[in-house]
C-alpha positions as CSV (number, residue, x, y, z in Angstrom):
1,X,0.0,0.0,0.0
2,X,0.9,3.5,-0.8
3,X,0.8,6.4,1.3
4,X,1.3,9.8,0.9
5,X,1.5,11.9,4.4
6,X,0.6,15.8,4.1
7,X,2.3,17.3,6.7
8,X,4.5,14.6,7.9
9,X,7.1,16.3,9.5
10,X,5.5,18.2,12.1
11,X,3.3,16.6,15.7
12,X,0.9,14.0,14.4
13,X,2.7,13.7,11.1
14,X,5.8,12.2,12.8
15,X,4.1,10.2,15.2
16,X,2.6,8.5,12.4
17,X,5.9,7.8,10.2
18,X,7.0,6.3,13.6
19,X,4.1,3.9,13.7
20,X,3.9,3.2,9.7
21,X,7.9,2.0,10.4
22,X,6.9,-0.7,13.3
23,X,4.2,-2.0,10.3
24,X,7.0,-2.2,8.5
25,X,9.2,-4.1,10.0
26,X,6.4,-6.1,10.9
27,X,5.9,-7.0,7.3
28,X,8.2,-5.5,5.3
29,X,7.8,-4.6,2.0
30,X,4.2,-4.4,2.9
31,X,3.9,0.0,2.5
32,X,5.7,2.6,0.5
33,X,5.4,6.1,2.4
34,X,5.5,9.3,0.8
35,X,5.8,12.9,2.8
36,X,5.0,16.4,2.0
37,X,6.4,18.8,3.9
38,X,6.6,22.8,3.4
39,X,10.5,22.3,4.7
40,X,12.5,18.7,3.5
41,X,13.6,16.9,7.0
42,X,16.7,15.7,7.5
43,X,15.8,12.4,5.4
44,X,19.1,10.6,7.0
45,X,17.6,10.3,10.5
46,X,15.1,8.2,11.7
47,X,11.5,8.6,11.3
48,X,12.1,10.5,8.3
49,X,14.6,7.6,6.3
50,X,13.4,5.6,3.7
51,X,10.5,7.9,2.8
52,X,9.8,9.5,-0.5
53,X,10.1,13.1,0.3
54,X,8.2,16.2,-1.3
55,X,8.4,20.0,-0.7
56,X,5.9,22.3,-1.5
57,X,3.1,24.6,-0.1
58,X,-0.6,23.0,-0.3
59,X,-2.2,26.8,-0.1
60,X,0.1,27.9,-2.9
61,X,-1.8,26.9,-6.5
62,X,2.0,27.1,-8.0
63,X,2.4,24.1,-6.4
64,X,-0.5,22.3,-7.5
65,X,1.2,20.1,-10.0
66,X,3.6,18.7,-7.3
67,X,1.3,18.0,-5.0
68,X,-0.5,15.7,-8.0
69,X,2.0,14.5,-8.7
70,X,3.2,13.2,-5.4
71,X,0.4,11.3,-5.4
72,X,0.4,8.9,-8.2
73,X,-0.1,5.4,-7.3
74,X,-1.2,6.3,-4.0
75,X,-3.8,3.8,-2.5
76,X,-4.3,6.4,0.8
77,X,-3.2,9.9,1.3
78,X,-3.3,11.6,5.1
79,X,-4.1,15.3,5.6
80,X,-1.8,16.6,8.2
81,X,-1.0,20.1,7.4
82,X,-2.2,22.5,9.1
83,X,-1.1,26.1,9.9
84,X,-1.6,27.5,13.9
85,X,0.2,30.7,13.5
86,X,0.4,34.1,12.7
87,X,-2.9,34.5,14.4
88,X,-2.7,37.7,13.5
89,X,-2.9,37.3,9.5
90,X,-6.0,35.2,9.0
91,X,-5.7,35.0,4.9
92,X,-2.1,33.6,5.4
93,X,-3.8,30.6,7.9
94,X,-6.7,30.4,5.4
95,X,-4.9,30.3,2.2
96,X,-3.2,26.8,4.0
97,X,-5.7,25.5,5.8
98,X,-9.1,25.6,3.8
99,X,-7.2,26.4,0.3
100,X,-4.7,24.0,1.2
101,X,-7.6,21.2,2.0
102,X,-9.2,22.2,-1.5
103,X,-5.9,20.9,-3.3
104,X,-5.7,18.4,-1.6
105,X,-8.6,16.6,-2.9
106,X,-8.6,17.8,-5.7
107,X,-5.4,16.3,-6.0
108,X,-6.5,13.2,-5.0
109,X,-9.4,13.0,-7.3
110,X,-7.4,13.9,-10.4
111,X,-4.4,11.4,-9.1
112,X,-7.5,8.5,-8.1
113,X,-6.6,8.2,-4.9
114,X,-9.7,5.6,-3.2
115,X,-8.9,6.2,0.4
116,X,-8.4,10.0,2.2
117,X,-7.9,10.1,5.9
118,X,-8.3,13.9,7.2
119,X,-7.2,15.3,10.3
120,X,-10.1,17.0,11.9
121,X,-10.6,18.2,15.5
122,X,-12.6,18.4,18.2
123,X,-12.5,22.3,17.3
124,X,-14.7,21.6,14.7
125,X,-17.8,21.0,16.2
126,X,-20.4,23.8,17.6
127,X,-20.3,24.3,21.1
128,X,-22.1,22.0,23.5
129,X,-22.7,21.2,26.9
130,X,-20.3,20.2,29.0
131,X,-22.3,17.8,31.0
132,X,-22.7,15.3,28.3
133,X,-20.6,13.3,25.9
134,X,-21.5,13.9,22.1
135,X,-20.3,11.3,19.0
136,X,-19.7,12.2,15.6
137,X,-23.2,12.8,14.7
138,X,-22.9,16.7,16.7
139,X,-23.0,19.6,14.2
140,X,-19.6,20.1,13.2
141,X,-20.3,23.8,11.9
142,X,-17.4,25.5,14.6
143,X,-17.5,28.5,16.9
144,X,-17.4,31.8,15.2
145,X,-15.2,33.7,17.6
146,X,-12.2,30.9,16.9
147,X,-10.6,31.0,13.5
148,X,-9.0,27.6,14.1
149,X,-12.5,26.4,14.8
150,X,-14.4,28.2,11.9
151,X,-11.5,26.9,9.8
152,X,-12.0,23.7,11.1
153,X,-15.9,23.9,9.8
154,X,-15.1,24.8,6.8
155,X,-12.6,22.1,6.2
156,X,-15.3,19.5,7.5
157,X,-18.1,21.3,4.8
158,X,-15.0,20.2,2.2
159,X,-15.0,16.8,2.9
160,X,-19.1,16.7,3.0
161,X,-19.0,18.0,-0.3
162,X,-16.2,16.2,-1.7
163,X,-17.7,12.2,-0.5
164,X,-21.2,13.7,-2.3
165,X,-19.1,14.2,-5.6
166,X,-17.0,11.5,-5.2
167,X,-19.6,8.3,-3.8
168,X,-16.6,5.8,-4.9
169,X,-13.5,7.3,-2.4
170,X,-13.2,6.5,1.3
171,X,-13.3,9.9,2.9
172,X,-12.1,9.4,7.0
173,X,-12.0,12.3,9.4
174,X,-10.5,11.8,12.9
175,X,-11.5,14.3,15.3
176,X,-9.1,14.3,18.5
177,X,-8.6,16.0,21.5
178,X,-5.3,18.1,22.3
179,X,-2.5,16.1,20.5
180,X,0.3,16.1,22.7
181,X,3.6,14.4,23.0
182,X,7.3,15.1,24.5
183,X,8.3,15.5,21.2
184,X,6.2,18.4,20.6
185,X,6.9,20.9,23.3
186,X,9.4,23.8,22.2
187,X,6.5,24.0,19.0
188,X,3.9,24.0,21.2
189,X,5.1,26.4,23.8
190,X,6.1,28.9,20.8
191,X,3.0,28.6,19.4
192,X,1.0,29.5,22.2
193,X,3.1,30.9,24.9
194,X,5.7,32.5,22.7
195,X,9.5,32.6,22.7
196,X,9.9,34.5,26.1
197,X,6.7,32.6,28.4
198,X,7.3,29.4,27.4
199,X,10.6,29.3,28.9
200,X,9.2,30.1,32.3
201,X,6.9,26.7,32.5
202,X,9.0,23.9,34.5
203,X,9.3,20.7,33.5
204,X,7.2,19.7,37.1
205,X,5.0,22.4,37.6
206,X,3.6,23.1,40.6
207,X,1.0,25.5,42.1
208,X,-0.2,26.1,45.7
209,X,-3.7,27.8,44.4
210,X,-5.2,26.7,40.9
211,X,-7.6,30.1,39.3
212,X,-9.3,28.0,37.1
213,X,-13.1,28.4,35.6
214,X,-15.3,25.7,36.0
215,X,-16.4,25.0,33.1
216,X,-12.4,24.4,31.7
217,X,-12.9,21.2,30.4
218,X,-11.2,19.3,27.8
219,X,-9.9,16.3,26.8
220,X,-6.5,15.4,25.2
221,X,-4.6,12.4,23.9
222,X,-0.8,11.3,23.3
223,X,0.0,11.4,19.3
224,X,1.7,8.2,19.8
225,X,-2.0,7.1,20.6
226,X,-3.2,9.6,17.3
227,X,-1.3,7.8,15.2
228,X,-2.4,4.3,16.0
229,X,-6.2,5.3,15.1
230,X,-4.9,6.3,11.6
231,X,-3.5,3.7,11.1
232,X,-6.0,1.3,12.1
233,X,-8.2,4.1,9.5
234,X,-5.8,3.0,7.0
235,X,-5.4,-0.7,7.2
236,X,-8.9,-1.3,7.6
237,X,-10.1,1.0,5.3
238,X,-12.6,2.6,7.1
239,X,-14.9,6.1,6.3
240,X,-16.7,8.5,8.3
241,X,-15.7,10.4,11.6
242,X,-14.0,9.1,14.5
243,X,-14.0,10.9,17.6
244,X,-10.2,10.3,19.4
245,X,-9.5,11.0,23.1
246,X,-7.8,9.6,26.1
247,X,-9.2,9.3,29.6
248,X,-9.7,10.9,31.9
249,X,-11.9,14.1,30.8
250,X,-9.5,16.6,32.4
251,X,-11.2,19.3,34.6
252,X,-9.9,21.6,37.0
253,X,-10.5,19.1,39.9
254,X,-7.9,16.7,37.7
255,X,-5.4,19.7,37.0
256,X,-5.4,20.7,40.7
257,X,-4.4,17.1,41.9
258,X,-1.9,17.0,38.5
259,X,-0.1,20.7,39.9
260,X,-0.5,19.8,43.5
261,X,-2.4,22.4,44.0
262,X,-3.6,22.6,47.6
263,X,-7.1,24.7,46.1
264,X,-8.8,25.8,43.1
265,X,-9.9,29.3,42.6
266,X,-12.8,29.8,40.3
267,X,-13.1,32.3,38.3
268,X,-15.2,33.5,35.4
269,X,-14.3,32.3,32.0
270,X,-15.0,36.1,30.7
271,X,-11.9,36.9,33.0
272,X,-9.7,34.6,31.6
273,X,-10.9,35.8,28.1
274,X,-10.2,39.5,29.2
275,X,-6.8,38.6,30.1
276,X,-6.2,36.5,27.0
277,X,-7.4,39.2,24.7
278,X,-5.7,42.3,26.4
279,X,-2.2,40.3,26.6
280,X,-2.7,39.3,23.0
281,X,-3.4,42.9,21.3
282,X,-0.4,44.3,23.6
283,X,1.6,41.5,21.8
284,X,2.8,39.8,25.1
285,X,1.7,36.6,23.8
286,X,0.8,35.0,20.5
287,X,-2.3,33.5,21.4
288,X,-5.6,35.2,20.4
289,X,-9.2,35.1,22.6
290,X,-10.6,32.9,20.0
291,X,-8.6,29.9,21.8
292,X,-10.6,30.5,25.2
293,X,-14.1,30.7,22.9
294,X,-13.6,27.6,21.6
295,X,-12.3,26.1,25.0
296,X,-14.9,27.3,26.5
297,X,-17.6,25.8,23.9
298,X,-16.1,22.6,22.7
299,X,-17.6,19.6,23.6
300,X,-16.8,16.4,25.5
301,X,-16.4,13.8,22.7
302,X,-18.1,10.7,23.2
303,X,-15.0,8.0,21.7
304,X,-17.3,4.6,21.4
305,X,-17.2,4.3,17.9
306,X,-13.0,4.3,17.4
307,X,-13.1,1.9,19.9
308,X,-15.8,-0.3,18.5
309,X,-15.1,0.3,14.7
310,X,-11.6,0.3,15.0
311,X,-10.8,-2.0,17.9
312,X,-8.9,1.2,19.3
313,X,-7.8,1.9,23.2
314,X,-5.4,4.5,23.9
315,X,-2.3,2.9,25.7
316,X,-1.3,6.7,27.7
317,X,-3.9,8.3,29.6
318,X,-4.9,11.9,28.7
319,X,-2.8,13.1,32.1
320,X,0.3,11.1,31.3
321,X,0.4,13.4,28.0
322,X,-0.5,16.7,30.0
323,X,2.7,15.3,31.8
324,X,4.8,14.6,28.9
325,X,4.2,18.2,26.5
326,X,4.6,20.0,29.9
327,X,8.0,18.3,30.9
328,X,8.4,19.1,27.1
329,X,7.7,22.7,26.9
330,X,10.1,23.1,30.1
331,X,12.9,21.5,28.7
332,X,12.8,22.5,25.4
333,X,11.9,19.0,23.8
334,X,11.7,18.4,19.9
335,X,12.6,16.5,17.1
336,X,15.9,17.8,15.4
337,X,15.8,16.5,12.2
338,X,12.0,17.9,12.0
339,X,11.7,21.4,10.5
340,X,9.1,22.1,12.9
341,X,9.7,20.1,15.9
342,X,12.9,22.1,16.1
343,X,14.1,21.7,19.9
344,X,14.3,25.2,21.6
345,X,17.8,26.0,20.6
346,X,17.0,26.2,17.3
347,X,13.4,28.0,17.8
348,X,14.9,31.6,17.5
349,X,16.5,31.3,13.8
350,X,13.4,29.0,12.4
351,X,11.1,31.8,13.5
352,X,12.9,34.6,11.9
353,X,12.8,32.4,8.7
354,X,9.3,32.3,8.2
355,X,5.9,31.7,10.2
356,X,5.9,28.1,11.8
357,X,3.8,25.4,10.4
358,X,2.4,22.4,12.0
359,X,3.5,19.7,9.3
C-alpha cells in the first residue's frame, strides 16, 4: 500500500511515520510512504529515512502540479497540514488550511486516490454542553469567535462535499482532543506561549492555588496514541468520523491534583478571556481570545465508535500526555531532524525564517 502523508514532519505527522515503520518491520515490503512537507527533514535520520520526500506549499496553487503528482499510485493519502500561526494574518492561515484542503482533494481525485484520511478536531464541532458526551453525529459547523475552529468547519463542509461528488473514495475524518507528546513541546510552547513565556513553565510544575473556571474542560490524547487510530483508518479502510480521546476528561479538579495544587480558585471564563485578549493585542503573547471561545464551547467527545469500529484503546492516559508536552515545553523537547519540531535552541533562527507550520 501506498501512502502519501501531508504534513508529515511536524506533531501528528511524525508520530505516524513512527508507527507506519513498526508496520513495516512487521511486514516488510508491505507500504511505500510518501511525505509532503513545506520544509525537507533531514531524510538521513530516523522517522524520516526511507521515505519519498516532497516540498511544496498545499495553499500555494504554483504548487498544485507537485502536489498531483506526489500522489500517483497512492492507495491512501493523510491530511496533516495545518497552519496554527500568525494569528494575526487570518488569509495567510486560510490560504493553507481551507485552500490547502481544497488541493488536496482535488489532487487526489485527479491522481484516483480511493482512500483520504483527514485530520479534523474536536474544534470543529459547535459548542455544546459540558455535561454530556456527544459522538460524531454533533453539528460540526465551529465556533465563530475561533478562526482555528471556523477553519476547522469549513474544512469539515470540504470533505461533506467532496464524499457527495465522489460516492466511490473513502473519505475518513479523525477528530481528536489536544494532540500532545514530549516531542512536541518547544512548538507548542512557541505557538501558544511564545519565545519568552514558554521558557518560564517547569518541566514539574507546581502550584499552591489553581484560578481556574469551572467549566475548563477538555480532553487530550498522546499522538503516539493519534497515530495508532490512523493507522488502524488506514489498514482497515474505514470512512466516516471518529471521535479520538484519552481518559480521563480533564477538569480543574484533575489539574489541581496533576499541579498539586492545595485549592482551586474559580473564576469567570469572561476573565480569563479578558486577560487573553488584552495580553494578546499588547503583543505579550501569541495566542488570540478565539482559543478560550472555543475552549470554553467545545464539547466532550463521546469516543465509542473508534473503539468499536476500529478496535482502538489509547495505551497513555490523557494526564500522562499533559505530563509529557509540559515536561516538554520546560525542557525544550523536539525532534531535530523535524523542521518544525525544532528543539528550543533552534526555535529563534526558524522563527525569523518564516511563520511556523504544524507539518
Amino acid at each position: 500500500m501506498r501512502i502519501v502523508i501531508i504534513g508529515a514532519s511536524g506533531n501528528a505527522g511524525t508520530a505516524l511515520l513512527r508507527n507506519l515503520q513498526g508496520q513495516l518491520l512487521k511486514r516488510p515490503g508491505s507500504l511505500q510512504l510518501a511525505g509532503v512537507s513545506r520544509r525537507l527533514p533531514d531524510t538521513t535520520l530516523p522517522p524520516y529515512q526511507g521515505v519519498e520526500w516532497h516540498t511544496m506549499d498545499v495553499g500555494r496553487d504554483a504548487d498544485f502540479p507537485l502536489l498531483r503528482s506526489a500522489m500517483a499510485g497512492a492507495d491512501a493519502v493523510v491530511h496533516l497540514a495545518w497552519l496554527l500561526q500568525p494569528n494575526r494574518d487570518l488569509a495567510t492561515l486560510r490560504r493553507t488550511n481551507v485552500t490547502g484542503t481544497a488541493n488536496v482533494l482535488e489532487a487526489a481525485r485527479q491522481a484516483g486516490v480511493g482512500h483520504i484520511v483527514c485530520a479534523s478536531s474536536v474544534g470543529a464541532y459547535s459548542k455544546a454542553p459540558k455535561n454530556q458526551r456527544t459522538d460524531e453525529s454533533w453539528p460540526a459547523t465551529g465556533i465563530p469567535s475561533s478562526h482555528y475552529s471556523r477553519h476547522k468547519a469549513e474544512q469539515e463542509a470540504l470533505l461533506d462535499r467532496f464524499q457527495a461528488e465522489q460516492p466511490g473514495v473513502k473519505v475518513a475524518r479523525l477528530r481528536p482532543g489536544l494532540i500532545f507528546q514530549a516531542d512536541a513541546g518547544s512548538e507548542v510552547g512557541q505557538f501558544f506561549l511564545g519565545p519568552i513565556l514558554s521558557r518560564l513553565v517547569p518541566r514539574r510544575p507546581w502550584l499552591p492555588l489553581l484560578p481556574a473556571p469551572d467549566d475548563l474542560i477538555f480532553q487530550a490524547v498522546h499522538a503516539e496514541d493519534v497515530a495508532e487510530a490512523y493507522w488502524r483508518v488506514l489498514d482497515r479502510g474505514e470512512s466516516g468520523a471518529f471521535n479520538v480521546a484519552a481518559k480521563p476528561v480533564i477538569t480543574p479538579q484533575e489539574l489541581a491534583r496533576f499541579l498539586r495544587a492545595r485549592r482551586i480558585l474559580p473564576i469567570p471564563m469572561s476573565l480569563l478571556r479578558a486577560l487573553v485578549d488584552v495580553t494578546w493585542k499588547l503583543r505579550l503573547q501569541p495566542t488570540d481570545a478565539g482559543w478560550i471561545d472555543m475552549a470554553a464551547g467545545a464539547p466532550i467527545m463521546d469516543t465509542s465508535r473508534a473503539r468499536r469500529v476500529l478496535d482502538w484503546e489509547p495505551r497513555r492516559s490523557s494526564m500522562d500526555a499533559l505530563a509529557q508536552i509540559l515536561h516538554g515545553m520546560g525542557a525544550g523537547e523536539g525532534v531535530p531532524p523535524s523542521p518544525a519540531l525544532k528543539p528550543r535552541r533552534n526555535l529563534a533562527a526558524a522563527s525569523r525564517s518564516g511563520h511556523p507550520q504544524v507539518r
